[in-house]
N, C-alpha and C positions, 0 to 999 in steps of 0.2 A: 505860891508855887515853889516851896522850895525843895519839892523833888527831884525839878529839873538840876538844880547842881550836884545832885547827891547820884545821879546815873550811872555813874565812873564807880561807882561806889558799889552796886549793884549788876552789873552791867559789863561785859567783856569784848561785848561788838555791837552794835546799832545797823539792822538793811533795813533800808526804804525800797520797794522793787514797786516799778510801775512802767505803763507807755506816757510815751511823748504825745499821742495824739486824742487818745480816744478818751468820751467825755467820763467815762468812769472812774476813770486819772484823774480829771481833773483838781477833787479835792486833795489827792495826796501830793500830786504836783504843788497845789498852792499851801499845802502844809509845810512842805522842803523848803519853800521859798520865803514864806514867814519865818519857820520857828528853825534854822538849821545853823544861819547864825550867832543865834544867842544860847543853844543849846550847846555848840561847839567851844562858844567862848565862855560857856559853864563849865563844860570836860572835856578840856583841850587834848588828853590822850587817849580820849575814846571812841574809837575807830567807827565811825558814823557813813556808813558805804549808801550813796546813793546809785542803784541802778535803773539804768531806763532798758526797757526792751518794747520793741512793737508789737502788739499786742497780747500783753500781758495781763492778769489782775492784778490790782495793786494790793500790796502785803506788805508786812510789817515785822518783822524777825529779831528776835534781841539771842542772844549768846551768852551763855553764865558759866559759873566755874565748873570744871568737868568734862567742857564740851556740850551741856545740856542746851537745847534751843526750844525757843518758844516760838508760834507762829500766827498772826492774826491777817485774816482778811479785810481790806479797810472798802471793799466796793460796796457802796451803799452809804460810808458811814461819812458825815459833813467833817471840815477842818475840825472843830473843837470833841466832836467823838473822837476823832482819832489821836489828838492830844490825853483826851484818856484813853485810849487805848494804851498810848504808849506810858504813862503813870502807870495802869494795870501792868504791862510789863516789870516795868522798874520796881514797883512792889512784889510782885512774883518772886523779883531776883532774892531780896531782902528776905524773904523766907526758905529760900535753900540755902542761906548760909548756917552753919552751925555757933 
């Protein structure tokens, strides 16, 4: 997984967007909670915004150079789908660079 350190590299802002309660959160809640530590102490200056809202779906948004954003729906998808989701992002980014 050495994408995960290479995020900062591709990568200009990291949202997590989801509720606190409801169980459709629940896997992206338990993805923040696994993987936001070690992602952070991979790219410590890249801005990794968790938001909570009540009753929200959970999404997934990366930000790349330009202002350009990307946006994925993570309701439905388990912890490790959404770990690649977020690699799909990160690669994304690696191809708008020139």
């Amino acid at each position: 997984m050495a994408w995960r350190s290479q995020l900062s590299r591709n990568l200009k802002e990291l949202r997590v967007l989801f509720c606190q309660k409801s169980p459709s959160s629940a896997p992206a809640r338990s993805f923040v909670e696994n993987n936001y530590k070690d992602l952070k102490t991979l790219n410590p200056k890249l801005p990794i915004l968790i938001r909570e809202c009540s009753g929200i779906e959970p999404q997934m948004w990366a930000r790349y150079d330009m202002g350009v954003e990307r946006g994925i729906r993570l309701e439905g998808l388990s912890e490790p789908q959404i770990l690649k989701a977020l690699e799909d992002l990160a690669k994304a980014g690696s191809s708008t660079k020139a």
